[in-house]
KEVEXMI-267134 format. One record per residue (C-alpha): residue number from 1; residue in one letter; z negated, x, y negated. Coordinates in nm, 4 decimals, decimal comma, padded with zeros to 6 digits. Example, Ala and Ser with C-alpha at 12.3 -4.5 7.8 and 13.67 -1.06 7.14 Angstrom:
% residues 2
{1 'a' {-00,7800 01,2300 00,4500}}
{2 's' {-00,7140 01,3670 00,1060}}
***
This chain:
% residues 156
{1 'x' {06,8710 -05,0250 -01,8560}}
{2 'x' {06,7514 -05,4085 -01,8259}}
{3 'x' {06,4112 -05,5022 -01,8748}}
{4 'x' {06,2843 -05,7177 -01,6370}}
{5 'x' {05,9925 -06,0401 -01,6543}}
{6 'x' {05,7678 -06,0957 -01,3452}}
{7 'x' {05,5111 -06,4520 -01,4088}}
{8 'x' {05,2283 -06,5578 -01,1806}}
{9 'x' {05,0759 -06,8336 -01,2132}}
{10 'x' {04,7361 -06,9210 -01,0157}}
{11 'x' {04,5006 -07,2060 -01,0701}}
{12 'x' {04,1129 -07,1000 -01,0289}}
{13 'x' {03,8021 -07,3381 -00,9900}}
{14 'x' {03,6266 -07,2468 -01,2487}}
{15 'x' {03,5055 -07,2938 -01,6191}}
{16 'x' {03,7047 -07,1346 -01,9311}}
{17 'x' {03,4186 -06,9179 -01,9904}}
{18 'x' {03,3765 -06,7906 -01,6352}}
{19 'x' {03,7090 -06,7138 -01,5849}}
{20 'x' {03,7297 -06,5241 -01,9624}}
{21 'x' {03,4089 -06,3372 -01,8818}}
{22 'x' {03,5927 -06,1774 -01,5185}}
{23 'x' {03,9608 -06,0892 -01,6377}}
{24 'x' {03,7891 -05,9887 -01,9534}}
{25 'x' {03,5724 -05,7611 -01,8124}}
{26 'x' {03,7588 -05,4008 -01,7915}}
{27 'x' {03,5615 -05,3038 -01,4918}}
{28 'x' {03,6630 -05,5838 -01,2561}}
{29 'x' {04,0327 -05,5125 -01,2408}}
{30 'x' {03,9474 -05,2755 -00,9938}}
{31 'x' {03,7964 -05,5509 -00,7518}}
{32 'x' {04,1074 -05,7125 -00,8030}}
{33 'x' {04,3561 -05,4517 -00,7140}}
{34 'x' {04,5143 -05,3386 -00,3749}}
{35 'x' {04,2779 -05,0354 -00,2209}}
{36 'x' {04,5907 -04,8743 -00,1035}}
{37 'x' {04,6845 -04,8581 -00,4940}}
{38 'x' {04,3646 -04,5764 -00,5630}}
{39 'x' {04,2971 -04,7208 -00,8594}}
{40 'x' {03,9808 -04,5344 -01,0981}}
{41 'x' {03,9054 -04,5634 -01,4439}}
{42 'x' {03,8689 -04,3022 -01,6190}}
{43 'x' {03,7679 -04,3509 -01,9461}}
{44 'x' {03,4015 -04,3522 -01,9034}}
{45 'x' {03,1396 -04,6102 -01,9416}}
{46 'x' {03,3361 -04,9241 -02,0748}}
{47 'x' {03,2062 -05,2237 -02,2488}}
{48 'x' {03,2040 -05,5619 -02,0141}}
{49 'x' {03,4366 -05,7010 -02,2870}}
{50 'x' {03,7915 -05,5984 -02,3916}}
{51 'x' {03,8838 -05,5765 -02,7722}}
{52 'x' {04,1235 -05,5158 -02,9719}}
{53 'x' {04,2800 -05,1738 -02,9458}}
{54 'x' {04,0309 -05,0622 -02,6804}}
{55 'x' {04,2443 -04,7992 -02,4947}}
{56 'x' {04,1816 -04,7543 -02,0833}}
{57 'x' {04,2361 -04,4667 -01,9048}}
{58 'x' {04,3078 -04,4812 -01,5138}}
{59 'x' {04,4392 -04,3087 -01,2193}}
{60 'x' {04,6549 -04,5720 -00,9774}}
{61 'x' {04,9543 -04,5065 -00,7200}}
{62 'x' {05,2179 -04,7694 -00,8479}}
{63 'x' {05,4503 -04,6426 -00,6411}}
{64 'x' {05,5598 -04,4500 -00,3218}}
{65 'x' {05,1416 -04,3569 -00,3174}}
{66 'x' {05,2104 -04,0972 -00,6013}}
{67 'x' {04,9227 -04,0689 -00,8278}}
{68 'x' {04,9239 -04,0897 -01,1787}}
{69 'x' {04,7589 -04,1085 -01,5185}}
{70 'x' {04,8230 -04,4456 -01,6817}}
{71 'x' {04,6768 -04,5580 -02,0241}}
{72 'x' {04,7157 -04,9082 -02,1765}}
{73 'x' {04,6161 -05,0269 -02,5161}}
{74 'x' {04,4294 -05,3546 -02,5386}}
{75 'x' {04,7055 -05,5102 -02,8248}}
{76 'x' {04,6148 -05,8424 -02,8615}}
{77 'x' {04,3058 -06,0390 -02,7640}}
{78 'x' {04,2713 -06,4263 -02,8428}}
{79 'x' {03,8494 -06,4679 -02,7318}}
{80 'x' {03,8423 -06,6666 -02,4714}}
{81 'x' {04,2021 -06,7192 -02,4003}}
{82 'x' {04,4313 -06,4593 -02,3899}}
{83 'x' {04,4725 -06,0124 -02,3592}}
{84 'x' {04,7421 -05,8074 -02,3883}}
{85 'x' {04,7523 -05,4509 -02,2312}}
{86 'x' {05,0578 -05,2498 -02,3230}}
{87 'x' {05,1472 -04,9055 -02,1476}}
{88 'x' {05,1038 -04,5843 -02,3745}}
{89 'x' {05,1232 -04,3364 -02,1006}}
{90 'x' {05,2287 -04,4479 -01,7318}}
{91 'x' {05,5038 -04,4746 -01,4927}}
{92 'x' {05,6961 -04,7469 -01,6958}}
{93 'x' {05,9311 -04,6925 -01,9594}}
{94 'x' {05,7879 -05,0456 -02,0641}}
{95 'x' {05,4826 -05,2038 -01,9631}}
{96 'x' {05,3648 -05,5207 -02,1729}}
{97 'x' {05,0836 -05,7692 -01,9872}}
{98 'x' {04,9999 -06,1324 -02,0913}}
{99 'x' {04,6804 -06,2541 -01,9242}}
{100 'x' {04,6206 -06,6101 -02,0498}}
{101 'x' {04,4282 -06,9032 -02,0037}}
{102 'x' {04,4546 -07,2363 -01,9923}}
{103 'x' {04,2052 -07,4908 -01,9277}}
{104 'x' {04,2778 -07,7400 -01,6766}}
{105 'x' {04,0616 -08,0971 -01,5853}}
{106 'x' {03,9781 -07,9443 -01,2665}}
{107 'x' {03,9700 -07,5845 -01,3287}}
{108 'x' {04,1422 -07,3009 -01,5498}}
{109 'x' {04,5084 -07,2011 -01,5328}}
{110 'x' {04,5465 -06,8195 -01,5683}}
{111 'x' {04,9044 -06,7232 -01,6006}}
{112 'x' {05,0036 -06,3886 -01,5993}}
{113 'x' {05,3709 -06,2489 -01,7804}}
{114 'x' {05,4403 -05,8713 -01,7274}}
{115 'x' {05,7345 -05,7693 -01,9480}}
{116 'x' {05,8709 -05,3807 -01,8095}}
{117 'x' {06,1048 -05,1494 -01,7729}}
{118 'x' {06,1647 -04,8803 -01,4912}}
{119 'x' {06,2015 -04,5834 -01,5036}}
{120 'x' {06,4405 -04,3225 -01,4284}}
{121 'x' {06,7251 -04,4796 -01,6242}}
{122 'x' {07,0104 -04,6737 -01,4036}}
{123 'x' {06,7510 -04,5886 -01,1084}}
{124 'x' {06,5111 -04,7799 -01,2222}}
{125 'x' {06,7600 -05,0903 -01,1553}}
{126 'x' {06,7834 -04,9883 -00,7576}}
{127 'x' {06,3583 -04,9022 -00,8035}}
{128 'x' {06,2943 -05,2283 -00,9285}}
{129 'x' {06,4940 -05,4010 -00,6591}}
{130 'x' {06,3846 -05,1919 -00,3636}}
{131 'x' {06,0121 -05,1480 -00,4544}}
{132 'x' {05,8774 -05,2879 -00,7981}}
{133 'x' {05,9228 -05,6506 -00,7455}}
{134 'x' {05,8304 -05,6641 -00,3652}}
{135 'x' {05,4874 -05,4279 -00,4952}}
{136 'x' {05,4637 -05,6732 -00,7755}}
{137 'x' {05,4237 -05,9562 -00,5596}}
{138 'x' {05,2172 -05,7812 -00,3225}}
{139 'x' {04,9408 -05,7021 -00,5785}}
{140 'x' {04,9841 -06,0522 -00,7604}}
{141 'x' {04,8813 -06,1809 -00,3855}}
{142 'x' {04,6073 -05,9794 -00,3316}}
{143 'x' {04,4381 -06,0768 -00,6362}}
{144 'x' {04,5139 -06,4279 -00,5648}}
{145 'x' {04,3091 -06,4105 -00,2064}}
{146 'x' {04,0514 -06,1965 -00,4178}}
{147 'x' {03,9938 -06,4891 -00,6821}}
{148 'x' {04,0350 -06,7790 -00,4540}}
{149 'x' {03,7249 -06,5644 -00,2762}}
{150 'x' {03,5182 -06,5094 -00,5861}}
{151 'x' {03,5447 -06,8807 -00,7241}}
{152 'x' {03,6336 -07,0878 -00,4486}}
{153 'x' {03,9577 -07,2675 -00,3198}}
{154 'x' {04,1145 -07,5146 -00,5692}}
{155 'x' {04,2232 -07,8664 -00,4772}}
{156 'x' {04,6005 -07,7632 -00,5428}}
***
């Protein structure tokens, strides 16, 4: 079964430490994610600040509007300019996300690089086709609306 790589790239007009302070933040990935997707933490009170091995419990519909349990591991953090969450428990048989940034003249570069695998074995492959990517894209262009909203249109 292949893994597959999806990469988003969006400028935002901000500062460094704006932009780390949001996509750090735990509780705002809900503001940036699809309503349709029912997406609800459930961990409990979380800090406004991701760490290292910090572990986040949710509820989302990924797919198909099936919901499920999903908890991700906060792997990596670089303060300032880069998280990783990787999948424990979820509907991936691989889930690995890069959220970094780059600073920019005019603004911040956030890139994002999400490294998975589908499930259901040589399913997955027709999944990831059919649904996954098209999903992927759709969330990945929600958010972009949503942060174009919260910090303003860019110049590019």
């Amino acid at each position: 079964m292949p893994v597959y790589q999806f990469k988003r790239e969006q400028k935002l007009n901000t500062t460094m430490e704006e932009a780390w302070d949001f996509i750090s933040n735990p509780t705002n990935l809900k503001t940036i994610t699809p309503e349709h997707m029912g997406f609800n933490i459930t961990s409990g009170t979380l800090p406004n600040k991701m760490h290292e091995g910090q572990i986040i419990k949710y509820k989302v519909k990924p797919l198909l509007g099936i919901s499920m349990s999903w908890v991700t591991e906060i792997a990596h953090v670089k303060e300032g300019l880069y998280f990783v969450d990787n999948q424990l428990h979820g509907p991936y048989k691989l889930w690995y996300h890069e959220h970094t940034l780059v600073p920019m003249t005019d603004g911040v570069l956030m890139k994002d690089t999400i490294t998975y695998k589908p499930p259901i074995g040589f399913l997955g492959a027709i999944i990831n086709y059919v649904i996954i990517k098209k999903e992927l894209r759709n969330i990945f262009n929600f958010r972009e609306k949503k942060l174009v909203h919260l910090f303003g249109p860019t110049n590019n």
